[in-house]
C-alpha positions in Angstrom: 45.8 -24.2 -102.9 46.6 -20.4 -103.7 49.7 -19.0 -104.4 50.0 -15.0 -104.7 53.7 -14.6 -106.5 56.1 -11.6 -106.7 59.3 -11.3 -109.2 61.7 -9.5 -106.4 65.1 -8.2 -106.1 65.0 -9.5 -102.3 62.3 -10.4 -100.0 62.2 -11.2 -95.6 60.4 -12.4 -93.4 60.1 -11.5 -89.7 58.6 -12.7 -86.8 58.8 -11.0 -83.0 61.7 -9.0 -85.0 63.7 -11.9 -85.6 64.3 -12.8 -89.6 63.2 -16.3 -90.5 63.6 -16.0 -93.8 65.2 -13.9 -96.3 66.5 -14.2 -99.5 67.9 -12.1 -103.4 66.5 -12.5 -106.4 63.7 -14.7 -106.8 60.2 -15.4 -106.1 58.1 -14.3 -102.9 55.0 -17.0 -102.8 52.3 -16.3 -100.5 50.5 -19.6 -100.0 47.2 -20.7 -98.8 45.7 -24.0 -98.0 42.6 -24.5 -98.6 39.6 -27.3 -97.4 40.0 -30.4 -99.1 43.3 -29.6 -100.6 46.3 -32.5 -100.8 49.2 -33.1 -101.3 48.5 -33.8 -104.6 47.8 -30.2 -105.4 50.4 -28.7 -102.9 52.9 -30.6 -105.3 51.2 -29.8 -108.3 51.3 -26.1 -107.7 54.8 -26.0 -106.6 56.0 -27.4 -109.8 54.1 -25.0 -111.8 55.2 -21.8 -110.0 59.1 -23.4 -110.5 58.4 -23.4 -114.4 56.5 -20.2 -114.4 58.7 -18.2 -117.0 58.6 -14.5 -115.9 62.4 -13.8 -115.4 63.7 -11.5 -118.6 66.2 -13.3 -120.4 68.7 -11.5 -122.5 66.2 -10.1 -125.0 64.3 -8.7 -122.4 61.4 -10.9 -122.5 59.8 -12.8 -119.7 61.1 -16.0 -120.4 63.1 -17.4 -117.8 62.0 -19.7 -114.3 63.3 -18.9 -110.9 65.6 -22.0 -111.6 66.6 -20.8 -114.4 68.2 -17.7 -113.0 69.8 -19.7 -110.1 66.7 -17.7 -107.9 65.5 -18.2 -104.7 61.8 -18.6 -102.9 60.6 -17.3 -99.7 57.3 -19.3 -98.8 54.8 -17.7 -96.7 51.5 -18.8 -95.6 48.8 -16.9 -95.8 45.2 -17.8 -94.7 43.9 -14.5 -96.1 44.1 -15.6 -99.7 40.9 -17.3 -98.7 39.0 -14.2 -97.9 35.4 -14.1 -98.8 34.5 -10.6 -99.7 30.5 -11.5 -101.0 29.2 -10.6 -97.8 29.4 -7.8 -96.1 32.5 -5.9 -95.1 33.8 -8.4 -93.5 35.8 -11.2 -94.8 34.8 -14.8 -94.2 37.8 -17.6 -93.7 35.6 -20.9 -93.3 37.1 -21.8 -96.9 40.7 -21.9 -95.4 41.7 -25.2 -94.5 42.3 -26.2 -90.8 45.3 -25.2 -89.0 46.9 -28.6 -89.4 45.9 -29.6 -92.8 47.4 -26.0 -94.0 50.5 -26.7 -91.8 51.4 -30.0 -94.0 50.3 -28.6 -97.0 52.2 -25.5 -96.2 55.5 -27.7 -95.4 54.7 -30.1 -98.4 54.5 -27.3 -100.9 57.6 -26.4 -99.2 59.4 -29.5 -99.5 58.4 -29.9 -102.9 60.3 -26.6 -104.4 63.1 -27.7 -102.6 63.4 -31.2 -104.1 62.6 -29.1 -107.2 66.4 -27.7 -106.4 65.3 -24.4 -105.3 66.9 -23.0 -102.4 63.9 -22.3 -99.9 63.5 -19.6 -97.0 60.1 -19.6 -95.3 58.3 -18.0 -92.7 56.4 -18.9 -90.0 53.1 -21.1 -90.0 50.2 -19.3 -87.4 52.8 -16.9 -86.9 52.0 -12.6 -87.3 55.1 -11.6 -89.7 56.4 -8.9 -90.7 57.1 -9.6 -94.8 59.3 -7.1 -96.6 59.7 -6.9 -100.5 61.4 -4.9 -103.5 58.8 -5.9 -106.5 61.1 -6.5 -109.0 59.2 -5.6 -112.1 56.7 -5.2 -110.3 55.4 -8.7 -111.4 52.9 -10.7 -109.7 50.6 -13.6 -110.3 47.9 -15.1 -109.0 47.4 -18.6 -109.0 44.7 -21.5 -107.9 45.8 -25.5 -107.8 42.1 -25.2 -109.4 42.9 -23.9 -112.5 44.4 -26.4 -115.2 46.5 -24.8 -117.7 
């Protein structure tokens, strides 16, 4: 799985103009599926990005996790972390996993972060959103279930 992550002040999600998710400080995660993904890795990832330390703490440094500051997470899928750009002009998705296998790894990644104790806000699988943000920072990571710290 991929995970694109923003530090922000606040963070929404809209679909058809209606908000289904929104939340203050915390962490916006854009999150992909990808073929031959699990659960496994969807759980893996989540509990990484929940110990990711890039909150400042008192001295200013990035030290703190989004639990840490009592933060929140808006989860949002997002196929098109899976472009491929080597060809063309045109990005190739055939790397993204199918809809339903990114659906339940989608929810799963979800699910975990909650039971992680993070209160969770997402947006909508398959759906065209509308995603507002205030970079806090700005501070944003990229990350792969692939690479092993």
């Amino acid at each position: 799985m991929r995970a694109l992550i923003q530090r922000v002040s606040r963070a929404k999600v809209e679909v058809e103009e209606r908000v289904t998710g929104e939340i203050g400080p915390g962490l916006l995660i854009l999150v992909c599926a990808l073929q031959g993904d699990t659960e496994a890795e969807a759980e893996k990832l989540a509990a990484r990005i929940a110990k990711l330390r890039i909150f400042k703490d008192e001295a200013g440094k990035m030290n703190r996790s989004v639990s840490d500051i009592g933060g929140a997470c808006l989860v949002v899928s997002q196929f098109t972390l899976a472009a491929d750009t080597s060809r063309g002009n045109r990005p190739g998705f055939s790397s993204a996993a199918p809809p339903e296998a990114g659906n339940r790894l989608y929810v799963q990644f979800s699910n975990t972060l909650r039971g992680l104790g993070l209160a969770v806000a997402n947006g909508e699988f398959g759906a065209d959103m509308a995603v507002s943000l205030v970079n806090d920072g700005p501070v944003t990571i990229w990350m792969d279930s692939a690479d092993r710290a």
